[in-house]
PDB file of N, CA, C and O in Angstrom:
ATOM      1  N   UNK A   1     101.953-188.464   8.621  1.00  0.00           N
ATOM      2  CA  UNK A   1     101.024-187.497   8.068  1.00  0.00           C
ATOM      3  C   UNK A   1     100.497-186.633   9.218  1.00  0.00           C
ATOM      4  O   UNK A   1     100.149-187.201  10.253  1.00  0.00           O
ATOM      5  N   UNK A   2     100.406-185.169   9.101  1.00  0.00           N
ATOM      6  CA  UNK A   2      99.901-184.574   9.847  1.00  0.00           C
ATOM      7  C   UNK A   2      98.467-184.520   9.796  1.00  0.00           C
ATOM      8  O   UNK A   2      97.806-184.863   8.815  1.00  0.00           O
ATOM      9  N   UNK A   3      97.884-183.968  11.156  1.00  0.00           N
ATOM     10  CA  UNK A   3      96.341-184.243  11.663  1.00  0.00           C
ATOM     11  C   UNK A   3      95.733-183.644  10.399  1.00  0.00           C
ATOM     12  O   UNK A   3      94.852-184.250   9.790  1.00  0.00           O
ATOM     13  N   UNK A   4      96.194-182.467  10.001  1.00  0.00           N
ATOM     14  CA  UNK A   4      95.486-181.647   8.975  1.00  0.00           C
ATOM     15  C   UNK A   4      95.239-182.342   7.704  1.00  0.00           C
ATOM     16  O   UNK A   4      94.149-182.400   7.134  1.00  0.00           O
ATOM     17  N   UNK A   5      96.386-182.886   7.293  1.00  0.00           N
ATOM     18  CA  UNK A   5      96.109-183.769   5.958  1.00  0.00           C
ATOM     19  C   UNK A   5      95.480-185.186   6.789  1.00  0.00           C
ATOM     20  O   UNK A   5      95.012-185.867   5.877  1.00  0.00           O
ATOM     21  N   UNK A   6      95.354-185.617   7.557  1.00  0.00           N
ATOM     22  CA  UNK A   6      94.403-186.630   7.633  1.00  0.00           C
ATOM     23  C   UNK A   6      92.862-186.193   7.719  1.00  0.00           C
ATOM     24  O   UNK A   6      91.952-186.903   7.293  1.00  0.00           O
ATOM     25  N   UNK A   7      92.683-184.981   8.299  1.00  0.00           N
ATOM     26  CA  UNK A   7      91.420-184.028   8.191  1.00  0.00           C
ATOM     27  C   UNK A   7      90.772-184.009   7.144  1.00  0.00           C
ATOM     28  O   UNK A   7      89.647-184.416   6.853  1.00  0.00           O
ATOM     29  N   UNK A   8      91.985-183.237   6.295  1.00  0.00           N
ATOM     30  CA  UNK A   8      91.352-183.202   4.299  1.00  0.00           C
ATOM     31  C   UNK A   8      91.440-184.966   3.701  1.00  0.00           C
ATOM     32  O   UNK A   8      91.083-185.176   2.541  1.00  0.00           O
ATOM     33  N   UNK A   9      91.795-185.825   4.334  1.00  0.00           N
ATOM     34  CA  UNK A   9      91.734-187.477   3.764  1.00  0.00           C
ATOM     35  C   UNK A   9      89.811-187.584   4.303  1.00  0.00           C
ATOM     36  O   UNK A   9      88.891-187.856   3.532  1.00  0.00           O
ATOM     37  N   UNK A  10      89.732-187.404   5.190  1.00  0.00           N
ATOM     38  CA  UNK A  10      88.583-187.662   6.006  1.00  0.00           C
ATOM     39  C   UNK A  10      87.329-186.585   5.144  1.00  0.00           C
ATOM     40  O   UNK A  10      86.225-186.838   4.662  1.00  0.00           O
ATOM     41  N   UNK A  11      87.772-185.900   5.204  1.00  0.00           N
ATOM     42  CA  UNK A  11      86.673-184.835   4.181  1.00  0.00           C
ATOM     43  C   UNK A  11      86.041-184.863   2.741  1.00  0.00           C
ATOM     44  O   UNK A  11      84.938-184.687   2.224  1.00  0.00           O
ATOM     45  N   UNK A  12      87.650-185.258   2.273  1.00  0.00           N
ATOM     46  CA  UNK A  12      87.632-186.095   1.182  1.00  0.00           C
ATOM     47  C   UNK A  12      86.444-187.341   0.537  1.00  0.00           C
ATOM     48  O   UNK A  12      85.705-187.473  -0.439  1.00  0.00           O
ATOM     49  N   UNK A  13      86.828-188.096   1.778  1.00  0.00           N
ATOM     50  CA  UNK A  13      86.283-189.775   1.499  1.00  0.00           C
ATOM     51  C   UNK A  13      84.766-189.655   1.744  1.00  0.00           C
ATOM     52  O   UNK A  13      83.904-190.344   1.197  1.00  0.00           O
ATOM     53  N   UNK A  14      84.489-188.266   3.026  1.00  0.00           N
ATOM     54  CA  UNK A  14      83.194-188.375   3.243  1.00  0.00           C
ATOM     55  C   UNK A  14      82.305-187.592   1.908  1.00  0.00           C
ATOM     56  O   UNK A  14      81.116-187.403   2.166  1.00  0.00           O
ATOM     57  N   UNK A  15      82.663-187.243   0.865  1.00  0.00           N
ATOM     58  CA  UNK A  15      82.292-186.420  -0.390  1.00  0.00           C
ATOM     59  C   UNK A  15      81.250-188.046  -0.779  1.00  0.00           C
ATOM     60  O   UNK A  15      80.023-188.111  -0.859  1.00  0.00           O
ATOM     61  N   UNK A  16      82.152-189.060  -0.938  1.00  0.00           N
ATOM     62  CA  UNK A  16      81.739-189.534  -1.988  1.00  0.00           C
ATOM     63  C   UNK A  16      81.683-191.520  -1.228  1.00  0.00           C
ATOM     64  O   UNK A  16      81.703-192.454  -2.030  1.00  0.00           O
ATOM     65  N   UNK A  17      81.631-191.729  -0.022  1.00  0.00           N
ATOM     66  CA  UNK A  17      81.828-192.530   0.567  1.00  0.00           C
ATOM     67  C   UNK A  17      80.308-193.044   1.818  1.00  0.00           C
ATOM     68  O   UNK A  17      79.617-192.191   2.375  1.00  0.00           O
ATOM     69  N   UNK A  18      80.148-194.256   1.961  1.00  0.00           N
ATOM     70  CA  UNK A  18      79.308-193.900   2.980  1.00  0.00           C
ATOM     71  C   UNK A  18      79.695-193.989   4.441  1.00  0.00           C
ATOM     72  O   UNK A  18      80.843-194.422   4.539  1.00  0.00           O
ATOM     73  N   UNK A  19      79.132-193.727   5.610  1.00  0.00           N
ATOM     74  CA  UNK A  19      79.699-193.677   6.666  1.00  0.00           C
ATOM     75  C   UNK A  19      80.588-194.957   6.996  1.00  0.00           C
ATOM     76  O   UNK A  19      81.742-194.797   7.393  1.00  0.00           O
ATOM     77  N   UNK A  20      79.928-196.505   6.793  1.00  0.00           N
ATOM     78  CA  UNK A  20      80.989-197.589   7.000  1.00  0.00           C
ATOM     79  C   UNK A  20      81.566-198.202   6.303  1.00  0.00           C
ATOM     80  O   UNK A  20      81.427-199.425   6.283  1.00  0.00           O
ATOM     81  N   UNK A  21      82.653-197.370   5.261  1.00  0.00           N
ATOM     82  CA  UNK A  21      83.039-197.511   3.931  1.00  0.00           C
ATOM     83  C   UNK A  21      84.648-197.890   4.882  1.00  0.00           C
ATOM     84  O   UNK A  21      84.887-197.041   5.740  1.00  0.00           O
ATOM     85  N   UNK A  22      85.379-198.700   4.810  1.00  0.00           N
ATOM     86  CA  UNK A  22      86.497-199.483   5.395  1.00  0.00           C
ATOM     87  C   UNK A  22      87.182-197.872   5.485  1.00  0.00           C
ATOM     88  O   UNK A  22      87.174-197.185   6.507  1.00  0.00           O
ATOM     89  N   UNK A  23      87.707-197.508   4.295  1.00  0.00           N
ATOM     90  CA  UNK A  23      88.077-196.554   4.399  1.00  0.00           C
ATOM     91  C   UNK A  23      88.315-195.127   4.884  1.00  0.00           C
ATOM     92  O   UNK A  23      89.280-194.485   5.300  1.00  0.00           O
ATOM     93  N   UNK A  24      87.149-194.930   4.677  1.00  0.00           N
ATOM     94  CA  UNK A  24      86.719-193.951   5.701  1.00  0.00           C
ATOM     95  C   UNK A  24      86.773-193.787   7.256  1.00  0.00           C
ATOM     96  O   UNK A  24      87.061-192.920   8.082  1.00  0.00           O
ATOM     97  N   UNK A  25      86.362-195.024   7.215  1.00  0.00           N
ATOM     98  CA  UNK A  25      86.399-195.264   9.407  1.00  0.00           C
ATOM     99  C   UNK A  25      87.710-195.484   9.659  1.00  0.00           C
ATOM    100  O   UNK A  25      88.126-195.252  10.793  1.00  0.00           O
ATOM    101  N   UNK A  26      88.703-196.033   8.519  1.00  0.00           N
ATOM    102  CA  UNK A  26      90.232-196.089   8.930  1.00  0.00           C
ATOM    103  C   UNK A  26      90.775-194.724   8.813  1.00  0.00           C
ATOM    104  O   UNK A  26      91.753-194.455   9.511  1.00  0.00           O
ATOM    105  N   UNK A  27      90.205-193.672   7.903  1.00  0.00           N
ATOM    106  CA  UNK A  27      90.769-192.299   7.731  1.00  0.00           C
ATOM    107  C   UNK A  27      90.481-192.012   9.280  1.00  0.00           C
ATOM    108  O   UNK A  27      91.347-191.993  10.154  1.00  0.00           O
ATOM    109  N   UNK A  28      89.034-191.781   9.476  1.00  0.00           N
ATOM    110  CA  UNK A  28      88.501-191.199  11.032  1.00  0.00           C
ATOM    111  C   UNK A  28      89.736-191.564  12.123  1.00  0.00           C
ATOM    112  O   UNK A  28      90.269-190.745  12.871  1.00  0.00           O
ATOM    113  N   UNK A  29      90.078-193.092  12.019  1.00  0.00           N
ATOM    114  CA  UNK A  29      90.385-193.586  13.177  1.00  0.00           C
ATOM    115  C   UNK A  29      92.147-192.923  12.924  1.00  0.00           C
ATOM    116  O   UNK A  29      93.039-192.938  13.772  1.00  0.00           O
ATOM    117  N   UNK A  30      92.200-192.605  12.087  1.00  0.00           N
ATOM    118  CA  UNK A  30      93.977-192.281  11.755  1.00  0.00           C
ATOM    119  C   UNK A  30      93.954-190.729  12.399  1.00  0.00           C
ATOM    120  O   UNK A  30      94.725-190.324  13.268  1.00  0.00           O
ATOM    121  N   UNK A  31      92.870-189.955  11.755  1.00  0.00           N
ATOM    122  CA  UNK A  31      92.890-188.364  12.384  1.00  0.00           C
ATOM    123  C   UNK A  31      92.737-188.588  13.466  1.00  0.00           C
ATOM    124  O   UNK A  31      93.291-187.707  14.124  1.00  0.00           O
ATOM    125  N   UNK A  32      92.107-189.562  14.293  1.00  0.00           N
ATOM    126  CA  UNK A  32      91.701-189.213  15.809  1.00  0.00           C
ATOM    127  C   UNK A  32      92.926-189.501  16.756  1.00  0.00           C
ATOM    128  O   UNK A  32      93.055-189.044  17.892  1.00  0.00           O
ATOM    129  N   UNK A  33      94.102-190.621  15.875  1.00  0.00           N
ATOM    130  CA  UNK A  33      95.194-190.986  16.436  1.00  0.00           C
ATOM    131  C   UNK A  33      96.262-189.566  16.505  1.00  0.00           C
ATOM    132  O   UNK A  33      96.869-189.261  17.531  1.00  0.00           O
ATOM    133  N   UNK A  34      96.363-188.650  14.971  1.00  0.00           N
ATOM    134  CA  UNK A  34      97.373-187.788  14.599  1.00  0.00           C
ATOM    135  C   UNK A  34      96.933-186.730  16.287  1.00  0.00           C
ATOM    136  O   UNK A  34      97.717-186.528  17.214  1.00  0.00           O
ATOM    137  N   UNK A  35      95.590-186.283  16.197  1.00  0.00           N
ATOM    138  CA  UNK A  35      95.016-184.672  16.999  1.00  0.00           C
ATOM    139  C   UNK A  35      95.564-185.247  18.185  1.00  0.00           C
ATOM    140  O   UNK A  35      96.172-184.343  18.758  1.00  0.00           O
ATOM    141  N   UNK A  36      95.691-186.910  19.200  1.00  0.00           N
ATOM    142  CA  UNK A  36      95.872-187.072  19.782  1.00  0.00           C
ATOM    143  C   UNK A  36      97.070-186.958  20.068  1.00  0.00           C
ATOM    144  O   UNK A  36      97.563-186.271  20.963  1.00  0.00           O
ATOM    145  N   UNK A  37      97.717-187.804  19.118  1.00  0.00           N
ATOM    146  CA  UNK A  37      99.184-187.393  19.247  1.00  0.00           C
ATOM    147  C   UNK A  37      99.934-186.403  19.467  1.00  0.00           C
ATOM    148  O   UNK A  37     100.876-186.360  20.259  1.00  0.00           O
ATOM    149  N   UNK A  38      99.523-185.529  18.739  1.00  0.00           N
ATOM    150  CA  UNK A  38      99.697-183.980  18.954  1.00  0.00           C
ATOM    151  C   UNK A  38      99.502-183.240  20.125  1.00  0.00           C
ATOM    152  O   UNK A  38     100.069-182.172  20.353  1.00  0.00           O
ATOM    153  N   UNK A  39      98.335-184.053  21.220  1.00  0.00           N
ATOM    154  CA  UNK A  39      97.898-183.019  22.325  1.00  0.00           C
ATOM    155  C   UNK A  39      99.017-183.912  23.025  1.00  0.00           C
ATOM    156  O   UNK A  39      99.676-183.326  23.884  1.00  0.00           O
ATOM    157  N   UNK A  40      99.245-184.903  22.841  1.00  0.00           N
ATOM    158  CA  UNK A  40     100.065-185.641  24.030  1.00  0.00           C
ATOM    159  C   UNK A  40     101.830-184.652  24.127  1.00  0.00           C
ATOM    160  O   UNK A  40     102.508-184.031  24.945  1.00  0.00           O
ATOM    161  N   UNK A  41     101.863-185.188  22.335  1.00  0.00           N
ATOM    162  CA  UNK A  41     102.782-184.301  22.527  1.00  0.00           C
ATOM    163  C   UNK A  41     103.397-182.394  22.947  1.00  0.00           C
ATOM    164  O   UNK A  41     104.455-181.799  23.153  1.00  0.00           O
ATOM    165  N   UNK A  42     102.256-182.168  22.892  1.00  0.00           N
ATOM    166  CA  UNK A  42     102.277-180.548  23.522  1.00  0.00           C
ATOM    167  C   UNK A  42     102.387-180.372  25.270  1.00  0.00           C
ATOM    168  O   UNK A  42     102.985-179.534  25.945  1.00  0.00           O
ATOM    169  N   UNK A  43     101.434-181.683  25.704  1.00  0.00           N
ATOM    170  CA  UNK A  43     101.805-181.857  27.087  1.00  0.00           C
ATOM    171  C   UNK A  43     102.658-182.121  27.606  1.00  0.00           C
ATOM    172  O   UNK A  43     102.862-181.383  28.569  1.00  0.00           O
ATOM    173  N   UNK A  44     103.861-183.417  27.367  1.00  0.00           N
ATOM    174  CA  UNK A  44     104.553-183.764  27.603  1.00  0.00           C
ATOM    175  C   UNK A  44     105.377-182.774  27.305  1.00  0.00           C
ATOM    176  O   UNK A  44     105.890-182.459  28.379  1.00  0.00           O
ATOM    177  N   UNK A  45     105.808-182.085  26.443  1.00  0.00           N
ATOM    178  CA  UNK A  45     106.776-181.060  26.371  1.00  0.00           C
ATOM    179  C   UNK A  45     106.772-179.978  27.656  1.00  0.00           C
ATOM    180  O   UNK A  45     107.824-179.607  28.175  1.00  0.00           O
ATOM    181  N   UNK A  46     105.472-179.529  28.093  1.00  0.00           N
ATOM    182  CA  UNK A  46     105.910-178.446  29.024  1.00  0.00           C
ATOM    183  C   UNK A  46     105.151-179.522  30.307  1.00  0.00           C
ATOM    184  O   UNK A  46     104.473-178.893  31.119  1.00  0.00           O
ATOM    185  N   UNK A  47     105.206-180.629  30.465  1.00  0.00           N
ATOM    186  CA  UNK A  47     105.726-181.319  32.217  1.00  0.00           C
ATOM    187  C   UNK A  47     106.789-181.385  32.708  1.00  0.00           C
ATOM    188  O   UNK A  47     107.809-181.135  32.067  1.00  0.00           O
ATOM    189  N   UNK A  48     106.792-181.783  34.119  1.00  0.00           N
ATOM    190  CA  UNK A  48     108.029-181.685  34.324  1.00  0.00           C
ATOM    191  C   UNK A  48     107.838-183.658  33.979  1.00  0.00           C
ATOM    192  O   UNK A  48     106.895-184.361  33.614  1.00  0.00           O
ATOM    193  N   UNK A  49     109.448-183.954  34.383  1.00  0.00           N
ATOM    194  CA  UNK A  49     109.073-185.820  33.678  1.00  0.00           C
ATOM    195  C   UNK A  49     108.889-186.143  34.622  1.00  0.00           C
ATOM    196  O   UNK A  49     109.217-185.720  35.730  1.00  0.00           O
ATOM    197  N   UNK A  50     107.899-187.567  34.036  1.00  0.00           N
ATOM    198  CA  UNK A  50     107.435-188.605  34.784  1.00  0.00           C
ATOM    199  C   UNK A  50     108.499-189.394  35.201  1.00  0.00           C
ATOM    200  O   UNK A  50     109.622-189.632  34.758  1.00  0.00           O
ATOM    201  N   UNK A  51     107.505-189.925  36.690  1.00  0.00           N
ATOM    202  CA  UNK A  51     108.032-191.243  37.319  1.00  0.00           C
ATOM    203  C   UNK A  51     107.419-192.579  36.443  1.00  0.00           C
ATOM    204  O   UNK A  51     106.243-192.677  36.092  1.00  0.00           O
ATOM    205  N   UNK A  52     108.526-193.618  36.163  1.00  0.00           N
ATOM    206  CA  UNK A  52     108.217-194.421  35.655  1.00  0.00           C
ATOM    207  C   UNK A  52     106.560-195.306  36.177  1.00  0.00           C
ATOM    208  O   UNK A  52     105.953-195.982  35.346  1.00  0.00           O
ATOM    209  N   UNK A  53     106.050-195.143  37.602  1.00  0.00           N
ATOM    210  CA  UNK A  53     104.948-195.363  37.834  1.00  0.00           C
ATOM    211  C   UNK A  53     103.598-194.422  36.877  1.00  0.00           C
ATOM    212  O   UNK A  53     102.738-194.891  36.131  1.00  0.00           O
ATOM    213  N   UNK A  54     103.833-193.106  37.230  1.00  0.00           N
ATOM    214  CA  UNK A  54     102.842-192.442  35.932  1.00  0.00           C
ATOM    215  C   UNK A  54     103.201-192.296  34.481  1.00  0.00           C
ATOM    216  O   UNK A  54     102.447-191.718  33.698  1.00  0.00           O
ATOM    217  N   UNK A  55     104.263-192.778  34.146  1.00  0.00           N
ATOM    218  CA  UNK A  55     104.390-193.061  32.428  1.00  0.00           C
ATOM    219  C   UNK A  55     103.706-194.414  32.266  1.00  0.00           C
ATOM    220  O   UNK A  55     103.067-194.502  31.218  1.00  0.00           O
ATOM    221  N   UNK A  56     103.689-195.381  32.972  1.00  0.00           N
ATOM    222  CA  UNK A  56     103.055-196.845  33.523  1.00  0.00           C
ATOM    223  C   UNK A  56     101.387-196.935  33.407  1.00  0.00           C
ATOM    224  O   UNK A  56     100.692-197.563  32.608  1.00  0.00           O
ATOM    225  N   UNK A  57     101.019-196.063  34.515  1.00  0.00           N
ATOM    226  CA  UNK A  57      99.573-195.624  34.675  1.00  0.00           C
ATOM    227  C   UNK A  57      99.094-194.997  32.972  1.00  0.00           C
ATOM    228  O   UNK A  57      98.092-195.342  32.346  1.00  0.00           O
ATOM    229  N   UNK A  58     100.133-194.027  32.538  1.00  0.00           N
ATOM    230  CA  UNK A  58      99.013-193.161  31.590  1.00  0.00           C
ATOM    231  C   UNK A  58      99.100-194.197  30.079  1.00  0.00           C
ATOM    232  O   UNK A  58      98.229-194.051  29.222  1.00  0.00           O
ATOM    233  N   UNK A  59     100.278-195.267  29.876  1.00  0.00           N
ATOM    234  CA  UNK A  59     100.371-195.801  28.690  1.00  0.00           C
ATOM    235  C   UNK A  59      99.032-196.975  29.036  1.00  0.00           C
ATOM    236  O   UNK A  59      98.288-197.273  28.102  1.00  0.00           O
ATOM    237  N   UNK A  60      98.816-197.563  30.357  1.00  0.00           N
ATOM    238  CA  UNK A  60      97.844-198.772  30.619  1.00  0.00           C
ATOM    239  C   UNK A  60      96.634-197.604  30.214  1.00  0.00           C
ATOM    240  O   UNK A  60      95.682-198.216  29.730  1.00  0.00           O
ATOM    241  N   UNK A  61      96.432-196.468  30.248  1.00  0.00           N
ATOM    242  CA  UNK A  61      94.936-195.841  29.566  1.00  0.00           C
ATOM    243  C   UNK A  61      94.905-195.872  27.942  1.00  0.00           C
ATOM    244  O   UNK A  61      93.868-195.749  27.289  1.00  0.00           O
ATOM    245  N   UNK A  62      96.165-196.049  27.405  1.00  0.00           N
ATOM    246  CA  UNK A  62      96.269-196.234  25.906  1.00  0.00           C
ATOM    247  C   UNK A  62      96.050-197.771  25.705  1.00  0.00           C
ATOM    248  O   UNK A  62      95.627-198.095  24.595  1.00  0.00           O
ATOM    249  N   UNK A  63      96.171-198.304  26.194  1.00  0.00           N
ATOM    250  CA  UNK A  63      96.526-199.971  25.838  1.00  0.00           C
ATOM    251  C   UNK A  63      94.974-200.365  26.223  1.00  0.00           C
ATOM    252  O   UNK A  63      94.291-200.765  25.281  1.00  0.00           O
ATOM    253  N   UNK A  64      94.488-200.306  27.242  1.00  0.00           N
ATOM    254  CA  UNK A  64      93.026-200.381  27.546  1.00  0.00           C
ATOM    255  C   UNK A  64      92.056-199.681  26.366  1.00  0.00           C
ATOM    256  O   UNK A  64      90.864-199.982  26.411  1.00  0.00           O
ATOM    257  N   UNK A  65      92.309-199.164  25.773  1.00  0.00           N
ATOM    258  CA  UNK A  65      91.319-198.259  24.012  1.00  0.00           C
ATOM    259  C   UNK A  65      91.042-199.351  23.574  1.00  0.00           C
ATOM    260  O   UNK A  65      91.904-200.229  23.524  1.00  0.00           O
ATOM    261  N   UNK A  66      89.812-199.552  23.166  1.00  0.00           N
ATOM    262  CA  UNK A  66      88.989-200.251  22.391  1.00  0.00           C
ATOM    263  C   UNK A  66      89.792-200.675  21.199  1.00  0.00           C
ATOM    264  O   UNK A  66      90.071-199.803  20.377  1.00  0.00           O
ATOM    265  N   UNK A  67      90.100-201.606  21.051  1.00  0.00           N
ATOM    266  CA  UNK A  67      91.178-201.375  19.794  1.00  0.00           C
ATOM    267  C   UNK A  67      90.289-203.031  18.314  1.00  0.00           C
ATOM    268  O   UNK A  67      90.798-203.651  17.380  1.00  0.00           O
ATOM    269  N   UNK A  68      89.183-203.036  18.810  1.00  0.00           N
ATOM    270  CA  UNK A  68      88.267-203.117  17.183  1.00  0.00           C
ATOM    271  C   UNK A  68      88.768-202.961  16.083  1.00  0.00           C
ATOM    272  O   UNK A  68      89.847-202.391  16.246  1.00  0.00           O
ATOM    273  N   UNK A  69      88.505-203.231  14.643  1.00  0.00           N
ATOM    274  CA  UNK A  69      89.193-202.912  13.567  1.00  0.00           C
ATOM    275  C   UNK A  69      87.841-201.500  13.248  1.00  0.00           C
ATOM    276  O   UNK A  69      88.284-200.487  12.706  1.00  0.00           O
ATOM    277  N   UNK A  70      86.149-201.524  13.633  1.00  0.00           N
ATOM    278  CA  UNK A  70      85.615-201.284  13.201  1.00  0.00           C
ATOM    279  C   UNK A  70      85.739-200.292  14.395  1.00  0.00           C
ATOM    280  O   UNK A  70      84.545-200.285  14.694  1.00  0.00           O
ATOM    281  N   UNK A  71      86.233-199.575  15.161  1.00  0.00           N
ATOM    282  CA  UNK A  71      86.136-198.544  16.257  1.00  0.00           C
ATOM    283  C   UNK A  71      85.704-197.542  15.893  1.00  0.00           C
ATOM    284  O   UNK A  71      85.646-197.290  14.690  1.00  0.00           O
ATOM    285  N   UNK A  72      85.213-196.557  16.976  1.00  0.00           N
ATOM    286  CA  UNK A  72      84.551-195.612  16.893  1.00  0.00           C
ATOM    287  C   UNK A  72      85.143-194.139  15.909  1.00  0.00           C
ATOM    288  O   UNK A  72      86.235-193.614  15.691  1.00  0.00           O
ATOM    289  N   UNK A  73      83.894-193.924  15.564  1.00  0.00           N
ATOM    290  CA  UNK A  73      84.869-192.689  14.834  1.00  0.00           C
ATOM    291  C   UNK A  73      84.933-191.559  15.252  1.00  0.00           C
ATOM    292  O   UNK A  73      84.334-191.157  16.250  1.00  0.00           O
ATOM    293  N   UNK A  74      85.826-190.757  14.389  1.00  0.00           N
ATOM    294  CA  UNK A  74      86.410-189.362  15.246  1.00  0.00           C
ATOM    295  C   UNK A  74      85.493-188.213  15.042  1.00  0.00           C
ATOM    296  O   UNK A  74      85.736-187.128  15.570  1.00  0.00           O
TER     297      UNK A  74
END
């Protein structure tokens, strides 16, 4: 799903939902994954490639994320 339709999921749920409605904080936490994804992927396209040491370094900053079921929202 793209960021945008997880945007309108998130907009959606907040109509009629309250802020720590399971749902909702899993919509948040899904858009905050898609926008990310997206910037990563725009970067990586115009780098030049990594050395397996900084593909190493930047995935240990993903793996280190708070990874809670109840995490922060977007």
């Amino acid at each position: 799903m793209s960021w945008t339709q997880e945007r309108a999921r998130v907009a959606s749920l907040t109509r009629s939902r309250p802020a720590d409605d399971p749902d909702l904080v899993g919509a948040r936490r899904n858009l905050a994954a898609a926008r990310l994804e997206e910037h990563i992927r725009q970067v990586v396209a115009v780098a030049p490639p990594f050395t397996l040491e900084q593909r190493d370094r930047l995935a240990t900053l993903l793996r280190a994320a708070p990874s809670d079921s109840g995490g922060a929202a977007a």
